[in-house]
N, C-alpha and C positions, 0 to 999 in steps of 0.2 A: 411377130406381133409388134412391130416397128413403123412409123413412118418414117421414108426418109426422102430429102429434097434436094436434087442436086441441080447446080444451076439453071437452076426455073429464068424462067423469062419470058413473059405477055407485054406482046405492043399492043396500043389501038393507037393508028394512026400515027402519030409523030412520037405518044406520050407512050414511056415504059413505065407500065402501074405498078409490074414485078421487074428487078432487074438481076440475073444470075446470084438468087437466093438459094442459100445452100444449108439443112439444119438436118436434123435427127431427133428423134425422138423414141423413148425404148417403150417398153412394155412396165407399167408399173409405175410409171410416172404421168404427173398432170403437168403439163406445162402451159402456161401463160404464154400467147399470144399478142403482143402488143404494137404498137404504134398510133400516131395521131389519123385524125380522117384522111383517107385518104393515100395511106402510106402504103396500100397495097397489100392489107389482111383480106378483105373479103376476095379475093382476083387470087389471092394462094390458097384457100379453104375452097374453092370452086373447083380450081385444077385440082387438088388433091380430092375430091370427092370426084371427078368425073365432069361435073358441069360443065366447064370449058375446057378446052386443049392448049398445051401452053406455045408459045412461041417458038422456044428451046427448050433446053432439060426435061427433067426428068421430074416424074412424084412417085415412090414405090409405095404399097402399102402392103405388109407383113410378107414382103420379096415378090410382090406382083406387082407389075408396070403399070400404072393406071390408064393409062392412053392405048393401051396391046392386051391386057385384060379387063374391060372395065366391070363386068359382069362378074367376074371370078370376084373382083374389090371389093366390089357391092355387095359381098352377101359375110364380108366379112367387116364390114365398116356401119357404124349409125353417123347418124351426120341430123343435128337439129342447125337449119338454118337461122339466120338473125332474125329474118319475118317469118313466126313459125305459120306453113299453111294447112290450116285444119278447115273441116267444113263445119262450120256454126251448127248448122242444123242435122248434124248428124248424133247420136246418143255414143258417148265415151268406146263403150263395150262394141260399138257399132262400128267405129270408125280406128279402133285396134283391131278389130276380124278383117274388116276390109283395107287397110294396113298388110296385115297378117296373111292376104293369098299374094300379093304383089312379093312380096319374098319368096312364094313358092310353099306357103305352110296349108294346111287343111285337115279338115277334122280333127281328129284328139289330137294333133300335133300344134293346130292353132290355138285350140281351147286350151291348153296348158300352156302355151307362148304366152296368152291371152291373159293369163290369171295370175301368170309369174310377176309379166309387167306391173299391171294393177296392184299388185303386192307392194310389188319393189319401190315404186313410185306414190303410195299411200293413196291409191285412188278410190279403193274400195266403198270410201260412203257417196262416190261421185260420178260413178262407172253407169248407171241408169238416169243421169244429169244429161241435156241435151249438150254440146259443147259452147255453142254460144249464151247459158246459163252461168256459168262456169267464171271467178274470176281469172285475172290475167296471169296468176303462179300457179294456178291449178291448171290451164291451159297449156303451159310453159311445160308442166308436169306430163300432161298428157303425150304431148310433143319429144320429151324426152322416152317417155315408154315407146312409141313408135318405133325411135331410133335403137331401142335396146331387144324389140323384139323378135331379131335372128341371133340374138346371144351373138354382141359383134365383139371379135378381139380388140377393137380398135373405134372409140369416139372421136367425132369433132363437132365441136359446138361453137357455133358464131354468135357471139353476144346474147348468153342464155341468159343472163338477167335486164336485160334492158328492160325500163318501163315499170319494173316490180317495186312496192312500195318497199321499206326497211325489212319488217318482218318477213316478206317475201320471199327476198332476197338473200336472209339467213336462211329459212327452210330449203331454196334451192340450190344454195351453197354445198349445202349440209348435205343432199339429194346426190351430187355431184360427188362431195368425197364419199360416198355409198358407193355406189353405183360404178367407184372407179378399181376397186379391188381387184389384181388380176388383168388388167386393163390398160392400152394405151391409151392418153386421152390429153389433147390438146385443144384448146379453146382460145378464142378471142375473145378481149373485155376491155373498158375504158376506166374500171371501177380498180384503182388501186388496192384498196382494204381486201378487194376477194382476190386480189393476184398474192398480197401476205398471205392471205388464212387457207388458203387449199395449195398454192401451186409449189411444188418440187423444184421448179428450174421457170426462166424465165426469157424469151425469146422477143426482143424488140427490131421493129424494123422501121425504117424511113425514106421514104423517094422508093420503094420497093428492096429497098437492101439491108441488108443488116449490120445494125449497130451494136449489139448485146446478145451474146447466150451466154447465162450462168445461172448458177444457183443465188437466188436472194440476197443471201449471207453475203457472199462473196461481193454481190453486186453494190449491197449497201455499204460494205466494208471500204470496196475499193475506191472511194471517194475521199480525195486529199481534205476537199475544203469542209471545215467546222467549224460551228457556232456558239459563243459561250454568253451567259447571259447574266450580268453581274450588277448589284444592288449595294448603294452604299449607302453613308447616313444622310450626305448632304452630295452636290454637288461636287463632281470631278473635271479636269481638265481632262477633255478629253484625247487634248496630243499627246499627253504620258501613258493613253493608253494605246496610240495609233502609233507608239513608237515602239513596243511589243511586235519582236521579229516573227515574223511572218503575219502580222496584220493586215486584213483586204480592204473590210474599212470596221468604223465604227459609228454607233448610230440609236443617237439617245431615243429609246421606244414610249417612258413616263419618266416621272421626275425622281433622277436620283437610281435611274434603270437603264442601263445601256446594253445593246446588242451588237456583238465583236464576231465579227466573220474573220476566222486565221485559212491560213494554207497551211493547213494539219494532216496527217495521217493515223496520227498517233495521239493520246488525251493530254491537251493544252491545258490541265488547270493546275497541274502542279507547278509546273514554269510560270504563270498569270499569278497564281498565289508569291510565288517570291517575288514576282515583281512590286503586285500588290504593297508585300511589305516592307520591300526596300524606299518605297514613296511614303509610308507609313498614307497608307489613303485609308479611309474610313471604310471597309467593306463589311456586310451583314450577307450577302449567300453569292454562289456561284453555282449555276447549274448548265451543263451538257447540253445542248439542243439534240435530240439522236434526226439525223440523218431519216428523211420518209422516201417512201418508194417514188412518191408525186416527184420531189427533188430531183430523187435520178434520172427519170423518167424526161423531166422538165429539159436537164441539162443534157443526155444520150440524143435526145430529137432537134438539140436546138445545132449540134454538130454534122461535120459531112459525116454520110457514110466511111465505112472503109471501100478501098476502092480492091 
């Protein structure tokens, strides 16, 4: 019940979208998919579902070769693409049966596929709703029951909330850590706050290659540079503060408020506090800035790959 990627590689043409990408992914974990446009997430969620054929490597899904089984993968994989395609004019319950024989399911074996989904998925007051009735999270919803209804060991979801207003975008969050119990389940997003609030481990990539797999923790931790953000009564010099060793710079944000980016690993305010009082400077608060995922994220894409 694993995916795993071993030097993937798609050209078109001149341009390598993927370039000998290599990750894993277990069973029981959500991992975040990331990268800027372009970086070559949607071109590995393709190859790993079958879509296209990679250049080189490989994609296994739960130890079946996707390019040498793809039908065997397929019935152990759901996959909601970025642009989910439903037919508007079909009724919910209509269009998960007929979903439901393309799997190879029929009779009481769909009608209990059928009913699970709709469960699972909260579609029940929605299921006799045409689908192009339907707003764009209940749709979303719809599209993930699809994906879940051969009971697949293994999810992949390409940008399942794009488009969703706020509340949406909770309830399909929310939808996602359900539904993933038991489950491998890897996903693409551009949406920092849901790579915090659901994901296990976190996979970035850029120019097709990878820059980052860790766990969150780790990812935000591992960042030398920190920001302190310090309030005094009146005005400070602020070369007595840009002379504080390991200072990057400093940078008066309102009056009598300055923002001090260090090359920190470790919490700079015990050492700022002494310094603080050997100047005897007039201070009223110092607080932490914590490090967000956008940051890392900002500064992982803005570097080369590892080669």
């Amino acid at each position: 019940m694993s995916i795993e990627v071993s030097g993937l590689t798609r050209i078109y043409g001149r341009q390598k979208a993927v370039d000998n990408l290599s990750f894993r992914v277990e069973k029981d974990e959500i991992v975040g998919f990331l990268g800027p446009n372009g970086a070559g997430k949607s071109t590995t969620l393709k190859i790993a579902t079958g879509y296209i054929s990679p250049t080189a490597g490989r994609v296994s899904v739960s130890g079946l070769d996707v390019t040498t089984h793809p039908l065997a993968v397929k019935r152990k994989l759901g996959y909601l693409p970025e642009h989910n395609p439903l037919y508007l004019d079909m009724y919910v319950h209509e269009y998960l049966h007929f979903s439901g024989r393309f799997y190879g399911l029929h009779g009481k074996a769909l009608k209990a596929a059928t009913a699970r989904v709709v469960d699972m998925c909260q579609l029940t007051p929605e299921q006799n709703k045409k689908i192009g009735q339907l707003s764009k999270g209940y749709r979303q919803r719809v599209g993930l029951a699809q994906a879940l209804l051969y009971e697949p060991e293994v999810l992949i979801l390409d940008e399942p909330t794009t488009g969703l207003d706020p509340n949406q975008i909770v309830e399909v969050r929310q939808l996602i850590k359900d539904i993933s119990k038991g489950r491998t389940v890897l996903f693409s997003t551009h949406i920092m706050q849901e790579v915090q609030a659901i994901c296990d481990r976190v996979i970035i990539i850029n120019h097709g290659r990878l820059v980052a797999d860790d766990t969150l923790t780790n990812l935000l931790a591992g960042q030398a540079k920190q920001v302190l953000e310090l309030e005094f009564e009146q005005a400070v010099d602020t070369n007595i503060l840009q002379a504080f060793d390991g200072v990057l710079a400093v940078e008066e944000i309102a009056a009598c408020h300055y923002r001090v980016e260090l090359d920190y690993s470790h919490d700079a305010r015990p050492a700022m506090m002494r310094l603080v009082s050997e100047k005897k400077l007039p201070l009223i608060g110092i607080k932490q800035k914590e490090t967000t995922m956008e940051e890392v994220f900002n500064m992982l894409t803005k570097q080369q790959p590892h080669v």
